[in-house]
N, C-alpha and C positions, 0 to 999 in steps of 0.2 A: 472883928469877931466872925462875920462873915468869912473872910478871906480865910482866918483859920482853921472852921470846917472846914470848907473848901480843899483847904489843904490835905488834912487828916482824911476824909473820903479818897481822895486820891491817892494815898500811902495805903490805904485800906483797899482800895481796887489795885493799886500795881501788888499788890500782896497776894490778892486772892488769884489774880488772874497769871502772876508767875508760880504760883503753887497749882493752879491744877493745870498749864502747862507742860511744871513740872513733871507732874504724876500721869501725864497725855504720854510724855516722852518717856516717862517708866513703862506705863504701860507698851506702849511700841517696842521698849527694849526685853521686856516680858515675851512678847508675843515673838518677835525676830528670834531667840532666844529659843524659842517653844519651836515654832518655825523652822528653827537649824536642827536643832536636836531632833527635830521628827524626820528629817530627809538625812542625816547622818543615819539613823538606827533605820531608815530605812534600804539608806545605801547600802548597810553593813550587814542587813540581815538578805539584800537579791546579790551582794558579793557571796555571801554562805553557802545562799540556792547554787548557785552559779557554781560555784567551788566543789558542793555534793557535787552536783551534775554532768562534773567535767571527771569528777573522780569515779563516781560510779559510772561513767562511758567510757574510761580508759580500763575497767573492771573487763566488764562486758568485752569490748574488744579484742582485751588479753585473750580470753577466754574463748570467744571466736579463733586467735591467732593459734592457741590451742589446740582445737580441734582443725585450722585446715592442717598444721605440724602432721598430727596423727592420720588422719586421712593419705597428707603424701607416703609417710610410711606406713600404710598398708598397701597400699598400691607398687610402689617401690618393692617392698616386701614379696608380692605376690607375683609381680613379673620375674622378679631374680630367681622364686623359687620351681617354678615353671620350667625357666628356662635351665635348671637344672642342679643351680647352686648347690652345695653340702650344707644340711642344716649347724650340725657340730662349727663348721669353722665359722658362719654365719653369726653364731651366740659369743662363740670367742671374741671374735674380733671384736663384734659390737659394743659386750659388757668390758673389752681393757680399753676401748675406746671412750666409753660411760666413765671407768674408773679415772680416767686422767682430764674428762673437761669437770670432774665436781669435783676433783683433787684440790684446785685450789679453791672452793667455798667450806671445804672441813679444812683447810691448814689459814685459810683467814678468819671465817667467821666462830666459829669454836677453838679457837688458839688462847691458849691458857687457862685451859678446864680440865678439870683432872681426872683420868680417861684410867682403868684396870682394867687391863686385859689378863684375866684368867681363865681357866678350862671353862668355866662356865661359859663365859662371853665369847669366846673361838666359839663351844658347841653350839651356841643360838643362831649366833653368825651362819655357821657353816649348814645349820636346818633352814634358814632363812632365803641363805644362794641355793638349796639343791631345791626347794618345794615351791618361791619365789621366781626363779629366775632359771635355772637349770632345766628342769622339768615342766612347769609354766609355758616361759618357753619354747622351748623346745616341741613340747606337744603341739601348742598353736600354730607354729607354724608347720608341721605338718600338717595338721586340720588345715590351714590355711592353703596350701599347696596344694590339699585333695579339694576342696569344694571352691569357693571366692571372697575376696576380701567382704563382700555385703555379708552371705553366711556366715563367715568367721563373725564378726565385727556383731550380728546379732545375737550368737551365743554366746558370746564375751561378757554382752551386758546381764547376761545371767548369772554372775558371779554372786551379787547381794543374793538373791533369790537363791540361792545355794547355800550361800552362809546362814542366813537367816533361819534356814532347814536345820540343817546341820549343829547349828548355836540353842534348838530346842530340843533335837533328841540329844543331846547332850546337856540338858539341863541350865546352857549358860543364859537364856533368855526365855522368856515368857510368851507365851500369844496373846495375853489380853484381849481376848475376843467381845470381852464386855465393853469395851470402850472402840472413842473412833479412834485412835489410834490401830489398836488392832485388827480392826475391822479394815484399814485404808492397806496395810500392810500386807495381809492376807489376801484383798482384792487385785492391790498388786502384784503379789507372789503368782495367783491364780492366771490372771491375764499376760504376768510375763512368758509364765511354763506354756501356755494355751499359744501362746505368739512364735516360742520358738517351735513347738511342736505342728502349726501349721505351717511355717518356714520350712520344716523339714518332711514332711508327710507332702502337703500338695504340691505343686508347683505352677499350677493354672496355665493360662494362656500369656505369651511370654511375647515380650515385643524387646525391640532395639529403638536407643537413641540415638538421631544422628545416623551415622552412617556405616554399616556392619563390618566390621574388619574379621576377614575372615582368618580360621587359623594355619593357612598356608602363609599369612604373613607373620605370623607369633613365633616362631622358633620355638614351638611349644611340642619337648618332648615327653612329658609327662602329664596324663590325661587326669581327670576329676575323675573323683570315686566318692561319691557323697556316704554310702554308710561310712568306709575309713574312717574319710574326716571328720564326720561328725562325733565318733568314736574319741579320736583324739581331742577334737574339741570339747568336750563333754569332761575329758580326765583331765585337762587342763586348767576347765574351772574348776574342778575339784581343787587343783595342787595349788592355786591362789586361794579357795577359799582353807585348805591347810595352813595356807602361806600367811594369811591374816591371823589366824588365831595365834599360830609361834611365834606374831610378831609380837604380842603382849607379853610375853614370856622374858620376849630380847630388851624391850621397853623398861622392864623392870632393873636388868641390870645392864643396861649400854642407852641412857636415855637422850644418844646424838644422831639427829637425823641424818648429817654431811657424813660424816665418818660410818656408821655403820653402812649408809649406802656405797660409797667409795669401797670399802672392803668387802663386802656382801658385791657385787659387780667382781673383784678380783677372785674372791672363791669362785664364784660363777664359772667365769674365764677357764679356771684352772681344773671345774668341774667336769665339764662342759670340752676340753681339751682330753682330761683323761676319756671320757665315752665316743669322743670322737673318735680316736686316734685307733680304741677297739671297733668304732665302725667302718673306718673307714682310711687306713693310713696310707696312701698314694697321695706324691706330691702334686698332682692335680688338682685335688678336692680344697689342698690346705693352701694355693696358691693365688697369690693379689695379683690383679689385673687394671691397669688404667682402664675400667670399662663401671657398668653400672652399677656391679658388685661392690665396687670399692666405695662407690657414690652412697649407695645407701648405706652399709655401714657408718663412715663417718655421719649422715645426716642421723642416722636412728639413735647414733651414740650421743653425739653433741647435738641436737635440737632436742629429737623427742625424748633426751632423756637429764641433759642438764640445762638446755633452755626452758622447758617445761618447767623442770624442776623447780628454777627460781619463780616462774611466772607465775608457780600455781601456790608457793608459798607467801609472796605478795597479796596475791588473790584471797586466801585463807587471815590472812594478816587482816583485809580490809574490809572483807566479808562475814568471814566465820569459815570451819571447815563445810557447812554444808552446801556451799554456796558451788564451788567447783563439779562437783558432781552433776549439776543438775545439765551442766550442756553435754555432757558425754553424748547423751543420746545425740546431740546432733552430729557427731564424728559418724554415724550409723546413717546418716542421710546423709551426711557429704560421699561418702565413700560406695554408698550403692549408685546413687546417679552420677559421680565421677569414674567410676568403674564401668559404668553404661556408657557416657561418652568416650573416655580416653583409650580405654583398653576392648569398648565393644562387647562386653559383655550385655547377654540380655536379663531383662528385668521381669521376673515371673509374680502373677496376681499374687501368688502363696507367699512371694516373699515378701511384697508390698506390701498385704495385709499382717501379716509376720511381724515387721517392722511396725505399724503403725501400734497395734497389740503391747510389743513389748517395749514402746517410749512410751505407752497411755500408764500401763503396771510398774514401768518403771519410776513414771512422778507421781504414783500415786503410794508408794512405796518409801520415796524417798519424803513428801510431805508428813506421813503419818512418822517414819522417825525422825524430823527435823522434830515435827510437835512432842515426842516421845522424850527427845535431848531435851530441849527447852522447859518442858516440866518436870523432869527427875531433879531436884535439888538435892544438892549433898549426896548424887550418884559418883559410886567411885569405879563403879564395873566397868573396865575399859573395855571388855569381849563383849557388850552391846554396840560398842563401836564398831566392831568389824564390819558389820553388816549394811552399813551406811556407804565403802568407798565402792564405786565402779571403775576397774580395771580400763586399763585402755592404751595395750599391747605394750608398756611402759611402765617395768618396773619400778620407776622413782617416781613416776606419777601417782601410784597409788602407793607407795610407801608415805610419801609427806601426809598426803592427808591422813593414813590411821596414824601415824605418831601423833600429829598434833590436835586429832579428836582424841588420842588418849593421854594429851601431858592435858586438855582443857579438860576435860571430865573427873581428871583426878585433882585436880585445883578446885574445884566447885567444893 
């Protein structure tokens, strides 16, 4: 009898003791279990980090790559023009050199989309290259020839502040001055006009960077005339901010960014060839030279205007449209202190302060309508957008972004 307790206790302990064993090694496999799953979702989510961070620094980058692009050609730009280049064949060449490196992003990536070309669409086109690109331009670099790539380069970024103007006495925009939006817009507009206006008025006490290249070594036979230029410059923003509003017009019926820019470059070319030819028809003016004119052309056509192009559509793609804009201002600081060093230009307080002025009104300008886009829900007004792109001596640069701030506003 004994013995059979005995027994039975014992069946009853190996019982108890392989069940919570058991349940020892579920729980371990519970926890393991819990354990992987929390350094997987942890893996997976500093992979995420890691993947934003890598994306938005090759953003950033582009963007950078962007503006030093633009910087070399204004520089470029302004010793060719000095030294005495012809503006007409200058636009020519550039814009058929434009139209054949983004020849093939409108015959691949828009290839088999059904495209009418009627009167209409030639006339938008054909307002789009004379107001855009012909005259644009063409005036800036004159402006650019009579004063300096920094001067140029700060009245440039007056283009918004212009449209913005122009977009309310014309009824297409609002001031909202009751809200911060138009308050930040308005401060902007005030500080950018104030910035170019002491760029152009004082010019203070002027120093050099580095070491003064005098202009006995510049081949420079064409002297600065700052009212001219600034004359030209001045109408040129005008003809972009024209250029912006007709491009809503063109939007409506030719809604392909590759192609209307590819053909809008060819009228250009051809526009731009007629005006020349009554300026100026001696085979001198109109003739290629293996020297630095030839240089810049190709680089103005193919970088700053179909490598941009792609770069700044990726950029918009991965950003939003308002995202490109906001480095502009720094092409305006590469180019006033690369223009101090490389070409010896001196750097005057007026313009310093100029500069500072009008990258302070210009982000304050472009925040109040990033917040302006972002709350207009079920906004279909694409000519609020005009006043959002900054020009930056590259026509297909600022053509991409109004397109595609106005194919997204009309999709909202």
């Amino acid at each position: 009898m004994h013995g059979i307790c005995h027994h039975k206790l014992s069946i009853i302990y190996h019982i108890c003791t392989s069940s919570f064993f058991h349940a020892k090694r579920q729980r371990q496999r519970v926890l393991l279990c819990l354990i992987s799953f929390s350094l997987h979702t942890m893996e997976g989510k500093n992979m995420k980090t890691v993947k934003e961070w890598l994306s938005s620094s090759q953003v950033v980058l582009s963007m950078f790559v962007v503006q030093v692009v633009m910087t070399g050609m204004q520089l470029l730009s302004r010793v060719i023009l000095v030294q005495g280049t012809f503006i007409g064949a200058l636009i020519v060449y550039r814009h058929l050199v434009a139209a054949l490196c983004v020849a093939p992003f409108a015959l691949y990536l828009e290839r088999g989309k059904p495209k009418k070309f009627n009167c209409e669409v030639w006339c938008w086109l054909f307002v789009n290259a004379l107001t855009g690109m012909t005259m644009a331009q063409g005036l800036f670099y004159y402006g650019l020839r009579d004063t300096s790539a920094a001067y140029s380069m700060s009245l440039l970024n007056l283009v918004p502040i212009i449209t913005f103007f122009t977009s309310i006495i014309l009824r297409m925009e609002k001031l909202k001055w009751e809200t911060w939006v138009g308050k930040a817009k308005s401060v902007g507009s005030i500080l950018c006009v104030g910035g170019a206006s002491l760029s152009s008025v004082y010019k203070g006490k002027e120093f050099f960077l580095g070491h003064h290249i005098h202009p006995t070594h510049q081949t420079a036979p064409h002297k600065t005339h700052i009212l001219h230029g600034t004359i030209f410059l001045v109408c040129s923003c005008f003809s972009y901010t024209a250029w912006f509003i007709a491009q809503v017009k063109l939007l409506k019926v030719f809604p392909f960014k590759y192609w209307g820019t590819m053909l809008a470059c060819i009228l250009a070319a051809i526009q731009a060839a007629a005006v020349g030819v009554c300026l100026d028809s001696s085979k001198a003016a109109w003739r290629l030279e293996w020297n630095l004119q030839l240089i810049t052309i190709v680089y103005s056509g193919a970088l700053a205007t179909a490598a941009t192009f792609c770069i700044i559509s990726w950029a918009i793609r991965m950003k939003g449209p308002t995202y490109p804009p906001m480095f502009n201002p720094l092409s305006l600081i590469f180019v006033a202190f690369s223009e101090a060093l490389i070409l010896g230009q001196p750097l005057g307080v007026g313009t310093l302060g100029g500069m500072v002025l009008i990258i302070m009104g210009l982000y304050f300008f472009l925040w109040g309508k990033s917040n302006e886009t972002h709350n207009a829900e079920g906004t279909t007004t694409a000519t609020q957008s005009t006043s959002t792109v900054v020009p930056s001596a590259s026509p297909t640069h600022s053509v991409l972004l109004q397109i595609q701030k106005t194919q997204n506003t009309s999709s909202c």
